[in-house]
N, C-alpha and C positions, 0 to 999 in steps of 0.2 A: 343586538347592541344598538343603544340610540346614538342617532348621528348630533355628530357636537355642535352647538349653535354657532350659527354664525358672530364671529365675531366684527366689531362695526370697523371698518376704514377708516383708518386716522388720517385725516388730510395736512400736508405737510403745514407750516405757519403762515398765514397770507392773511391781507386786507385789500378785498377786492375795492371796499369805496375807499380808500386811503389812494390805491392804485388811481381808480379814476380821477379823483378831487386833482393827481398833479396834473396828470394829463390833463386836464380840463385847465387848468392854471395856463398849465404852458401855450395851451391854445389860444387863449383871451390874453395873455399878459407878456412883455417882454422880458420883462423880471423874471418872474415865473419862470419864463425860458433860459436865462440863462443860469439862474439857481439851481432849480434838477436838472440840467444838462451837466454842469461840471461840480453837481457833489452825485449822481445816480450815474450806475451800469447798467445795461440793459438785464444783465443777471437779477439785479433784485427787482425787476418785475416777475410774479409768477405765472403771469398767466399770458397764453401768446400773443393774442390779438394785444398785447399792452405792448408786448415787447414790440413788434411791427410799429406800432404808432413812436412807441420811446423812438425809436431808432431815424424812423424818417423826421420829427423833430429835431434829434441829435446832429443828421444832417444840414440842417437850415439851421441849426445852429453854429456848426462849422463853417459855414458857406457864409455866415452872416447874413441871412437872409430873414425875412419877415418870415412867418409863421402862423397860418390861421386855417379853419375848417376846407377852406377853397384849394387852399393853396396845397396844404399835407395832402387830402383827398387827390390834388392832382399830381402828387409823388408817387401815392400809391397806385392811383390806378396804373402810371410811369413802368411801375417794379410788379404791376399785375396782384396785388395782393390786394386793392382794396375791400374784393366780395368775401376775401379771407378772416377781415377782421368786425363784415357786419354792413360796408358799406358808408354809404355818406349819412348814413342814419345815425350810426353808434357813432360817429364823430360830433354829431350833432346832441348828440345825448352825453357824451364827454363835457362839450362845451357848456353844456347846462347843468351837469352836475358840479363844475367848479365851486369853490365856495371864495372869500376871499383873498385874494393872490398873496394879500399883507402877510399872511400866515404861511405861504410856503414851505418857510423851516423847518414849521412841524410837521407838514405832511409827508417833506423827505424825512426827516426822523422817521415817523410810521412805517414806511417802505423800508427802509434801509435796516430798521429794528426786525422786521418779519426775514427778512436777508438773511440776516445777519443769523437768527434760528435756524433757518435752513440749512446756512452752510456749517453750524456746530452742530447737526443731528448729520449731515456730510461725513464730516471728520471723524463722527464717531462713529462711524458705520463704517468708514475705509479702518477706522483703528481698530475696530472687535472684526474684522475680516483677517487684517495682520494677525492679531491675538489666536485667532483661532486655527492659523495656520503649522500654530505651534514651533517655533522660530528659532534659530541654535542661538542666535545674540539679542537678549531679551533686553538688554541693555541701549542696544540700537533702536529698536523701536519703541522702547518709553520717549526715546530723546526723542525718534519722530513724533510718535503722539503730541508732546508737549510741545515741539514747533509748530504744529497744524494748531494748533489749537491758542499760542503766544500768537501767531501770524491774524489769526480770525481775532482776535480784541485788538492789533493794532491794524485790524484792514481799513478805519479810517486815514490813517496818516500814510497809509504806504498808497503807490501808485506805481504806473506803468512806464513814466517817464515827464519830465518838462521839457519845454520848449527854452531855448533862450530869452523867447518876445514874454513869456510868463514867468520869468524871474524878475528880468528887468521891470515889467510894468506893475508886479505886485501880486501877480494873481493865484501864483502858485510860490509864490518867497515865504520862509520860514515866520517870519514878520510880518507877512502881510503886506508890508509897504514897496513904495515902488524904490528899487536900486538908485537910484540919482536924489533923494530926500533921505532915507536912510544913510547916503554917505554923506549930506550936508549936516544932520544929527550927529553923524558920528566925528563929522571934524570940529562942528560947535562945540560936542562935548572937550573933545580934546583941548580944546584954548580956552574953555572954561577950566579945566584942570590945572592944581597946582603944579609947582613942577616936582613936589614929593610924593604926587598920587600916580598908583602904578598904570601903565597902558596896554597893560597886559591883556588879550583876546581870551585866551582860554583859562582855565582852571590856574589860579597860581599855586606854587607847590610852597611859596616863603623862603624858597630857596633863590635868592635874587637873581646870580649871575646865571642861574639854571632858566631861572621865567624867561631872563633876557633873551638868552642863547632859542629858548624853545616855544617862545612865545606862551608859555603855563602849558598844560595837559589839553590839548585837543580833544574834542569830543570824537570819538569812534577811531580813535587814536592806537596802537599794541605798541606798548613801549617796553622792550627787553633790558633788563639791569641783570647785566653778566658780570661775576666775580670768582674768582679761588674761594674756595672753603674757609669763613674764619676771617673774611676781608671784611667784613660787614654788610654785605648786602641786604641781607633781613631788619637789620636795623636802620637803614636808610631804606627802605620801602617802608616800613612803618612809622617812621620821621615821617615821610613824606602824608604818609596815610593821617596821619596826627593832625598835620598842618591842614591840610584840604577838609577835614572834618570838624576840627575846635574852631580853626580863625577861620575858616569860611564859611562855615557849618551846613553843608553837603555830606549827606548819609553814603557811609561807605563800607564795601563788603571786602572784607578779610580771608580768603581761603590758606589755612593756615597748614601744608601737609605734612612738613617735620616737628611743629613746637604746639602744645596746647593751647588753649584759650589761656588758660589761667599761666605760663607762661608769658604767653604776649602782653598781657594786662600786666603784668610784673614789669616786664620792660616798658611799658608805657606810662605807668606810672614812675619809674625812673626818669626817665624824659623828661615828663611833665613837671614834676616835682624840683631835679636837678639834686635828687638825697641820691647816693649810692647805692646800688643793688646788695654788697651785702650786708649793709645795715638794713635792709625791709629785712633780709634772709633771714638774720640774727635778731631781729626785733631789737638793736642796738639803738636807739632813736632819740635824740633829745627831745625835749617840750617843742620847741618850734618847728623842726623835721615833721614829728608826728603831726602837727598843727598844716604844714604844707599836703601831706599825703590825705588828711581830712578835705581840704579843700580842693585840692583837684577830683577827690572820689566824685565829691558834691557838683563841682563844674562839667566832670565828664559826663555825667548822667544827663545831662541836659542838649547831649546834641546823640546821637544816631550812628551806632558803629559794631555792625554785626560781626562778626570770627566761626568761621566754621572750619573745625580742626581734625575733621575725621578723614584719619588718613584712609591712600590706597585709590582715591576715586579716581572714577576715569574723566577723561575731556568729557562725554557725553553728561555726565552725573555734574560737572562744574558747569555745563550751559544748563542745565534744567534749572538747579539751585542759584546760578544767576538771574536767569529770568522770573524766580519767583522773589526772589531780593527787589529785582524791581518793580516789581508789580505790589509788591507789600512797603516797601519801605522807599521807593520811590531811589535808591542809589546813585551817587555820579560817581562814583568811581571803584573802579574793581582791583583788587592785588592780591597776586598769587604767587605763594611762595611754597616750591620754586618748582621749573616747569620740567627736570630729571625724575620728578616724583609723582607727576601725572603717568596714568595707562592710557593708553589708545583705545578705542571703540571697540577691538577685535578681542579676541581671545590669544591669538598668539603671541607669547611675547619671545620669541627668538631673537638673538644678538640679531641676524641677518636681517630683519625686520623691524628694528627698533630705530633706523634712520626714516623710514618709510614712515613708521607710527611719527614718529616727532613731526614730520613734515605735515601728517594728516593734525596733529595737534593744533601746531601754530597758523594750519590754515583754518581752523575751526575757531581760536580762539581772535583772530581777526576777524571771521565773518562774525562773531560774538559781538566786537563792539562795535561792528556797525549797526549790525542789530538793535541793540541797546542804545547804540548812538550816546556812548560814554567813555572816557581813558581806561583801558585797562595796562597794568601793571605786571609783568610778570617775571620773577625771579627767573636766571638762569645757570648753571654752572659753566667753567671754561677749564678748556681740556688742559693735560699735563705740559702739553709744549710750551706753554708763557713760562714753565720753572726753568725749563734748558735754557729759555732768550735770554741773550743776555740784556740786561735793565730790568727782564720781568714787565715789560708793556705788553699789553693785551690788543689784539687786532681781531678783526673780523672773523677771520678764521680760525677764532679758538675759542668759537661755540661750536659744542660739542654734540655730537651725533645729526646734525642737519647743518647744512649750507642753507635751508629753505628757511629760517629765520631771519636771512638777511634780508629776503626778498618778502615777506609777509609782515614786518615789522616796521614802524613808520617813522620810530624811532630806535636807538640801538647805543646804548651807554655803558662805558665799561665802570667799575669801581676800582681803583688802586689805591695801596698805600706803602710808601716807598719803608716804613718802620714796620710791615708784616716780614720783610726780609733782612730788616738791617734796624735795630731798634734806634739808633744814633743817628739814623738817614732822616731827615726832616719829622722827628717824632709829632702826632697830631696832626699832622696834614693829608689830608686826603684830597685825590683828583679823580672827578670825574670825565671820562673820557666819551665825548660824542662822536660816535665813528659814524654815526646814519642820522642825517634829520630828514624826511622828507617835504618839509616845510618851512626848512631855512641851512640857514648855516652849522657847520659843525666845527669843534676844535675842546680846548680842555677847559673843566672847570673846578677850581680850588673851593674846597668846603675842610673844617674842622670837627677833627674826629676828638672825642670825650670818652674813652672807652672804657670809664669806671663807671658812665651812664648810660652806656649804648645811646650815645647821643650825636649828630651831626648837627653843626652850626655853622651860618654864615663864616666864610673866613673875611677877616679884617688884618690887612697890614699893619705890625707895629708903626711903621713910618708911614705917615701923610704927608702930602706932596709938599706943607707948607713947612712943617717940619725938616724934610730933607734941603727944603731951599735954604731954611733961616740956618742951618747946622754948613750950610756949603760957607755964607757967607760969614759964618764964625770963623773960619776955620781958614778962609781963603788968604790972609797973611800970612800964612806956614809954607801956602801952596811952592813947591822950587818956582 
């Protein structure tokens, strides 16, 4: 039997002169040194003797210290390794292979890109080991896969942690800039603002006294909108979803697990339109109706708003399909409706388990948008004890199947409407109830319900304040 040939050694991805060229920077240049000290890990060198040298520059760069063949050489011989990596010779040969410092950018690209290979031939080698383990929750380890592997494209932006002194001075701030000129920009802008332009920080929802209360939608935000069956809540998350997507035109993802696409797009188009839903239903429409429903078709197409309606998925199937929402279509905002209708990771679904599942939910779908670093949205139901209360007000305690909602959610808003139970009680009014902010204050907010459009609107007082004055002082000769 002839013996099989040898097959040739793949060596994993690397650039030995890319590796040098920094080193070599770092050793001639201060720049240089501080450039691949805080964008490079010693991880994305491949080869040792680089890592030894990375690392004792790393230090004198910590230390603030100068940095050159003399000086690193006498770290090393310090820590005993310098005959480990060649001597004062290969330092010397470092220093000569540098090319110009001006260019260091690219050369950490180059390292950082052979890394970067590495560690995706890594993951995929840890995920065909899972795979081949043959696994009872197959389910669980797609989601892993697709973390290790979400985590490796955003492993530039993530890090190990900042300092205070690297926020303040800019080095590590979101912006770039240092904290004390950034707030003088941001107070400029402010007194350059009219006083009708909003000052709102986060995403505005258009829902005014709601921006106020909530400063718009925080980035990396889990905001739960808990209602009774029938209150409206699907359609004030997709109000909202409208607003955040047409007037501010940020792409946004729909996980839709009771009603279809084509559904949603029927109420949205109601909305938009303001023609009644069963005149689309009945094709009842006059010239100008039809004429409205033309032109919002035409308007909607031009901003970004996915819907995925296939029910039954699990939390694990709604972070995968998130993260590739973002990654394709770039999203700032997530809504799920609604989260009774989510599965847990496991297989079991026993009543005795189904508190534990929701808890693993809502902690999963918080770590989501931090992850993501976007608002997510997500419908929730409330259990039958708001029908015995008397007023029918909704409290904290009547989400259903977890108390750990309270505690994983950053914000936490009930929907009520006093005409779901009494048609004659404030008909068209609806109050939103902020029971949880964790970034301001809480209390209630009046919005108008349109329920022949599944539509929420600003509410506006018949009476303004100047009105009620001029009506006092008409009136104030009657007064006893």
């Amino acid at each position: 039997m002839p013996e099989p040939e040898n097959k040739k050694v793949r060596v994993p991805p690397n650039s030995k002169e890319s590796e040098m060229m920094v080193l070599g920077c770092m050793l001639t240049s201060v720049n240089a040194l501080n450039v691949a000290s805080d964008s490079l890990d010693v991880a994305d060198f491949y080869y040792t003797e680089h890592q030894i040298v990375f690392t004792a520059l790393k230090i004198a760069y910590k230390a603030d210290k100068p940095a050159d063949i003399h000086l690193i050489a006498e770290e090393l011989k310090r820590q005993d390794r310098l005959e480990s990596i060649g001597g004062v010779s290969y330092l010397t040969t470092l220093a000569q292979y540098a090319g110009t410092s001006a260019f260091i950018e690219e050369y950490v690209n180059l390292v950082r890109d052979k890394a970067l290979l590495r560690r995706m031939i890594d993951a995929a080698q840890r995920i065909e080991k899972s795979a081949l383990d043959d696994p009872p929750n197959v389910g669980a380890v797609l989601d892993e896969a697709q973390a290790q592997l979400f985590n490796i494209s955003q492993a530039t932006q993530r890090n190990a942690g900042v300092t205070i002194k690297e926020l303040i001075s800019g080095v590590k701030a979101e912006t770039g800039m240092p904290f004390l000129k950034e707030l003088q920009e941001r107070q400029q802008l402010f007194q350059e603002k009219g006083p009708n332009e909003s000052n709102i920080t986060g995403i505005p929802t258009h829902f005014l006294d709601m921006d106020k209360m909530l400063n718009g939608f925080l980035p990396s935000n889990l905001i739960i909108l808990g209602a009774r069956p029938s209150m409206g809540k699907t359609a004030l998350a997709i109000n909202i979803a409208e607003n955040i997507c047409f007037k501010n035109n940020i792409p946004v993802g729909i996980f839709s697990l009771e009603m279809s696409a084509t559904q949603l797009l029927h109420r949205i188009i109601c909305s938009q339109t303001e023609v009644e839903s069963s005149k689309i239903v009945t094709g009842s429409l006059s010239g100008q109706e039809y004429q409205k429903i033309v032109a919002a078709a035409h308007s909607m197409q031009k901003h970004v708003m996915i819907i995925d309606d296939q029910p039954g998925l699990k939390i694990t199937d709604i972070r995968a399909r998130s993260r590739r929402m973002k990654e394709a279509y770039n999203v700032g905002f997530i809504v799920i409706d609604y989260l009774q209708l989510i599965s847990g990771s496991g297989t079991n679904r026993s009543s005795e388990s189904r508190q534990i599942e929701i808890s693993e939910i809502s902690r999963m779908l918080k770590t989501l948008a931090r992850e993501l670093n976007i608002p997510i949205l997500c419908g929730a139901q409330l259990s039958r004890k708001v029908e015995e209360r008397q007023g029918h007000r909704p409290m904290m305690s009547d989400l259903r199947e977890s108390g750990s909602l309270e505690q994983d959610a950053d914000v936490v808003m009930f929907l009520f409407r006093r005409d779901y139970y009494d048609k004659n009680d404030k008909p068209g009014l609806a109050e939103i109830i902020v029971a949880k902010n964790r970034h301001g204050g809480v209390g209630d907010i009046s919005l108008t319900f349109r329920k022949e459009l599944g539509q929420f609107t600003n509410y506006t007082s018949l009476q303004v304040p100047s009105q009620v004055k001029s009506n006092r002082e008409a009136f104030s000769a009657f007064s006893p």
